[in-house]
C-alpha positions as MATLAB code, in Angstrom:
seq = 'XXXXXXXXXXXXXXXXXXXXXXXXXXXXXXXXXXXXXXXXXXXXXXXXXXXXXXXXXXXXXXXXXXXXXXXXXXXXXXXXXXXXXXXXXXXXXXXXXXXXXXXXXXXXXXXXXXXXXXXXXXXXXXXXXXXXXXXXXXXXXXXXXXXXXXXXXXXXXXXXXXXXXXXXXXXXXXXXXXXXXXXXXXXXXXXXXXXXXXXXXXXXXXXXXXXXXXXXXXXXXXXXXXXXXXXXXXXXXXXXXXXXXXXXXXXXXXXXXXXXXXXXXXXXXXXXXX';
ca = [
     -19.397   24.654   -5.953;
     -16.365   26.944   -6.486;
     -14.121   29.742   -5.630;
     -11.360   32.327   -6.466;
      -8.547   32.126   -4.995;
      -6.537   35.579   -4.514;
      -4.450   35.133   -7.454;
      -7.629   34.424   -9.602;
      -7.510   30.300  -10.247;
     -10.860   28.353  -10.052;
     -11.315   25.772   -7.027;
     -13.933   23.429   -6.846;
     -15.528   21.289   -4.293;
     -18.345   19.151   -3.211;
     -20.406   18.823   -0.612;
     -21.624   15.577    1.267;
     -24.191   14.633    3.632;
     -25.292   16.496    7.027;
     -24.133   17.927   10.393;
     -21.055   19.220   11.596;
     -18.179   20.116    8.551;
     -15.590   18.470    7.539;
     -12.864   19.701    5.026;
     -11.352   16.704    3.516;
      -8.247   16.994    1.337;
      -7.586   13.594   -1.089;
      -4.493   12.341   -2.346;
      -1.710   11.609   -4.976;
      -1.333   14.324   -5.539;
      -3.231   14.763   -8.229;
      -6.852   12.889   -7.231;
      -9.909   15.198   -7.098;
     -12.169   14.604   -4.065;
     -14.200   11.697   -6.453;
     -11.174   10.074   -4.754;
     -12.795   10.143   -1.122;
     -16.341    9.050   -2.165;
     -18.509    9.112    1.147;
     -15.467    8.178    3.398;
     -16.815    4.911    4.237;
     -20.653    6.437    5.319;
     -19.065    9.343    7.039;
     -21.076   11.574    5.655;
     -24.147   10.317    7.413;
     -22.739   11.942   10.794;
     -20.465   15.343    8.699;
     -21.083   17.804    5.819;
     -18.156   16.318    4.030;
     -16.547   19.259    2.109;
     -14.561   17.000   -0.745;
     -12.303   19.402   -2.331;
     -10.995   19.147   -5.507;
      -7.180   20.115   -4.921;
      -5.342   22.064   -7.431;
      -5.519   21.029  -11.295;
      -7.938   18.273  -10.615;
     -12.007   18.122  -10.694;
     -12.624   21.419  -12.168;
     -10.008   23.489  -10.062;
      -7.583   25.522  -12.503;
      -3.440   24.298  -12.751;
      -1.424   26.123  -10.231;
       2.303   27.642  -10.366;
       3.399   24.937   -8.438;
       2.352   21.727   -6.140;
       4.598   22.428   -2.769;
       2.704   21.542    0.438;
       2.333   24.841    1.724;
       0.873   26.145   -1.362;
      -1.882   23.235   -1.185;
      -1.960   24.853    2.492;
      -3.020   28.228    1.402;
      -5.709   27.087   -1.270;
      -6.994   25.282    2.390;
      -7.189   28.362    4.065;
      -9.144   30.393    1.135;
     -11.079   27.349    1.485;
     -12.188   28.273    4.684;
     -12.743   31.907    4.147;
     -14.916   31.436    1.336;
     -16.874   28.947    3.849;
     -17.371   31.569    6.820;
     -15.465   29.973    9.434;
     -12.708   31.031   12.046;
     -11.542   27.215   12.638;
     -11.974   23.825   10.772;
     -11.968   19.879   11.608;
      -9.812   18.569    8.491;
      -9.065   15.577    7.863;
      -6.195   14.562    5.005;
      -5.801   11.493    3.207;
      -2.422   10.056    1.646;
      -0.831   12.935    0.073;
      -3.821   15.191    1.773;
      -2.178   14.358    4.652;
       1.119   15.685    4.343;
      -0.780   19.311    3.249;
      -2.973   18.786    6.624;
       0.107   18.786    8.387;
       1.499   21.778    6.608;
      -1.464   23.372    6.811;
      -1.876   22.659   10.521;
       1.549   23.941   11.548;
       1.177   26.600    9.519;
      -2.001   27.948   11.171;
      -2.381   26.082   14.174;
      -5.182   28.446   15.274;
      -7.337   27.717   12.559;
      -8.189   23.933   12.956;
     -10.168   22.369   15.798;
      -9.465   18.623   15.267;
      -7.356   17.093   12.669;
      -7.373   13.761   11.063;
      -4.263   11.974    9.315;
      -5.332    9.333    7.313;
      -3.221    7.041    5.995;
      -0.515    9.461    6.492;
       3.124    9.969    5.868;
       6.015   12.502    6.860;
       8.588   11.366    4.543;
       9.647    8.672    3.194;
      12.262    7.218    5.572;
      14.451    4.552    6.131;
      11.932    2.460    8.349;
       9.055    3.754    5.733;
      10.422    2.201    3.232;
      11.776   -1.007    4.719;
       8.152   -1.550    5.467;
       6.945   -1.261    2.049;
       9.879   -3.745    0.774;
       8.332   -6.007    3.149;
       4.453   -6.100    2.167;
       5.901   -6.315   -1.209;
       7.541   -9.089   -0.450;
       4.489  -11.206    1.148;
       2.710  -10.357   -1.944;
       5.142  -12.126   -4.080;
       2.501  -14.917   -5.073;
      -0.332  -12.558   -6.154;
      -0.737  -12.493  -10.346;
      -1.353   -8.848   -9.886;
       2.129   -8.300   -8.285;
       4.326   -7.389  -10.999;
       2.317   -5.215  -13.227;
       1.657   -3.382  -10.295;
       5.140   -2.690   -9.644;
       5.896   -2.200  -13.304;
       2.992    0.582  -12.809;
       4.677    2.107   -9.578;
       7.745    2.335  -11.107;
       6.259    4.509  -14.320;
       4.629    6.822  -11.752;
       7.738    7.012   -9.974;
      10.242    8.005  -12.995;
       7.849   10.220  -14.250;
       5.749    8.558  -17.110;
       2.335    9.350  -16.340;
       0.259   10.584  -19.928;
      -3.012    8.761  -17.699;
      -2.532    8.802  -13.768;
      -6.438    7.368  -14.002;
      -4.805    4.511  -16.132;
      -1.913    4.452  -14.158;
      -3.719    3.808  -11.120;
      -5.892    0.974  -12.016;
      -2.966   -1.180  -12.738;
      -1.443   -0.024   -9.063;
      -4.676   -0.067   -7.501;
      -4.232   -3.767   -5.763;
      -0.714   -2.809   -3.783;
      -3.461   -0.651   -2.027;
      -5.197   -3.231   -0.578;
      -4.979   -5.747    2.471;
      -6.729   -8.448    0.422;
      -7.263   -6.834   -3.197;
     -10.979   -8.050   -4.689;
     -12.048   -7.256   -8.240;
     -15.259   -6.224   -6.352;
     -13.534   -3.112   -5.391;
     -12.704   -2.153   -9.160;
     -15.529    0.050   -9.631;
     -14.880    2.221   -6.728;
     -11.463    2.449   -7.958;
     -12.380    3.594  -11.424;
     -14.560    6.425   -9.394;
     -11.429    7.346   -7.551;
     -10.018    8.298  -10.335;
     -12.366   11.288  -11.775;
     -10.746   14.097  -12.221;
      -7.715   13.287  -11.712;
      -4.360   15.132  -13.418;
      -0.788   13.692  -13.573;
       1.061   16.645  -13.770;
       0.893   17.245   -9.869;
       2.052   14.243   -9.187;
       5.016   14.500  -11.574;
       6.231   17.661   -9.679;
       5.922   15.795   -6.233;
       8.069   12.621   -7.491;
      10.243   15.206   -8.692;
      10.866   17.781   -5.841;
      10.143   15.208   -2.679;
       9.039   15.692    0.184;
       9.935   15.960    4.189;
       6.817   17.488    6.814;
       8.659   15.711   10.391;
      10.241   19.203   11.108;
       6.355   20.868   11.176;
       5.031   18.097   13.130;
       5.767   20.219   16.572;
       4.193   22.924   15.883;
       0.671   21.386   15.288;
      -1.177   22.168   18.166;
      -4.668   20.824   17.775;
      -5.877   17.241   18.326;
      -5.073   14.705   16.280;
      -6.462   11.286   15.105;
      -3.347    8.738   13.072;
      -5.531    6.434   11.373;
      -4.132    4.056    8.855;
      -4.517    0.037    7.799;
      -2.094   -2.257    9.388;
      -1.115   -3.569    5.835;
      -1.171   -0.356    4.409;
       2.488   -0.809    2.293;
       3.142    2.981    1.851;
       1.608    4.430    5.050;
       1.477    1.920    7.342;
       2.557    1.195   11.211;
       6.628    2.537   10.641;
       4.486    5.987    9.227;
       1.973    6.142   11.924;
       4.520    5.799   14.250;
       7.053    8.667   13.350;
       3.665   10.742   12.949;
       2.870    9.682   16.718;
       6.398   10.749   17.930;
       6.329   14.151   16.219;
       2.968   15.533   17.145;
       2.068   16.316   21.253;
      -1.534   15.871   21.372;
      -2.368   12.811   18.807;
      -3.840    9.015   19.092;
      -2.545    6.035   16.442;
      -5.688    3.716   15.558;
      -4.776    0.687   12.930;
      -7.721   -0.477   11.339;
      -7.126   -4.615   11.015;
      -7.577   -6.035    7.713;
      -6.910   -3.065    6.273;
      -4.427   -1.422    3.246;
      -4.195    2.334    2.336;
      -7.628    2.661    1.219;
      -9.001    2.146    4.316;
     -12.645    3.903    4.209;
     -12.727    1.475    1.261;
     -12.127   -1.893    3.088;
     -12.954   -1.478    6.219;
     -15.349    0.994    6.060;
     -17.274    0.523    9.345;
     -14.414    0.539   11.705;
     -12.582    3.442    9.545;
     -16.111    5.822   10.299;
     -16.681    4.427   13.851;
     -13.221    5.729   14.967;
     -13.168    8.732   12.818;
     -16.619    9.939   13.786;
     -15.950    9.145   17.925;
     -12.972   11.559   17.626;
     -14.633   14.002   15.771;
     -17.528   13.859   18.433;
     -15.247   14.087   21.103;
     -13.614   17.320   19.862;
     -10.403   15.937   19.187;
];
């Protein structure tokens, strides 16, 4: 399924399963909503609407890739879908342009999720990643991984689907070759140059945190290296009306590992109305 945007660019997205909506938003940037897959069954209790975010699935390139912009493809999103309010839930990256989004039009969304979530990058942020990194020191995976991170990270990306496969065990609590080929489906559709503009411009969301107003589930992994407990936390502090859950036995790809508790939780908010 698709739609124009007001300046005339082509977005895509999917829909899964039954009941009440979602809007889902994946990460990177620069994933397509492939990158979600079912959300770990929630799509037996939600019509998941998996968008493909700008440049990726089939959704046309876009001027730029600043948060707010992602914001307002979110909120032709919901005009092309009929509806005065959304639940929306953001993963990773999709996180950071819930919260934009959020604070930008607080009187649009009903309940919002923040999974494995970030504000910026800070101090404590990354301390924590040095840390998992750290424990990991033993795994044979461990330094191509890094090598990997550190391509994304100075800008060399000619296959973020590539790319990611070689990064895809710092994801993970306990990384399992099992998970490999929902890794490779992750990666469908997905386009570096978004996330080459976001390594190169940065990023910073803690000063819209107060002026989200609606409910607000922080769900992430305890070992998640990136977006872990120190994230969840300075997400906790900055929003009034939000809950922290961390999922046990669990990395950034949570819906992936620990896929029951990840949909119990998610679905009890959502049934609760925030």
């Amino acid at each position: 399924m698709w739609f124009n945007t007001g300046d005339g660019r082509k977005i895509t997205y999917r829909l899964e399963g039954s009941g009440p909506m979602l809007v889902c938003h994946p990460g990177g940037p620069g994933f397509s909503g492939a990158e979600l897959g079912d959300l770990g069954g929630l799509s037996g209790h939600r019509t998941l609407v998996l968008l493909d975010p700008r440049a990726t699935g089939g959704s046309d390139p876009a001027p730029d890739y600043a948060p707010d912009s992602y914001a307002a493809d979110i909120d032709e999103l919901r005009a092309h879908l009929g509806v005065e309010q959304v639940d929306l839930l953001g993963f990773s990256h999709g996180a950071i342009v819930a919260i934009a989004y959020a604070a930008r039009y607080p009187d649009r969304v009903h309940s919002l999720v923040l999974a494995s979530g970030v504000a910026a990058f800070s101090d404590d942020v990354q301390a924590e990643m040095a840390r998992w990194i750290e424990l990991k020191l033993a795994e044979p995976w461990l330094a191509d991984a890094v090598a990997a991170l550190k391509e994304e990270e100075s800008g060399e990306i000619a296959d973020l689907g590539a790319l990611w496969q070689r990064e895809a065990p710092l994801y993970f609590s306990r990384w399992d070759e099992r998970f490999r080929p929902q890794m490779v489906a992750a990666a469908e559709g997905a386009a570096g140059a978004p996330l080459v503009a976001f390594n190169a411009d940065g990023f910073d969301v803690r000063g819209s945190l107060g002026d989200i107003r609606a409910p607000t589930l922080i769900i992430t992994g305890r070992d998640d290296f990136i977006c872990g407990p120190a994230a969840a936390a300075e997400l906790q502090h900055g929003i009034a009306d939000a809950r922290t859950v961390l999922i046990d036995d669990a990395g950034h790809m949570t819906f992936v590992e620990q896929p029951d508790a990840f949909r119990t939780q998610v679905e009890a908010f959502l049934a609760r109305g925030g």
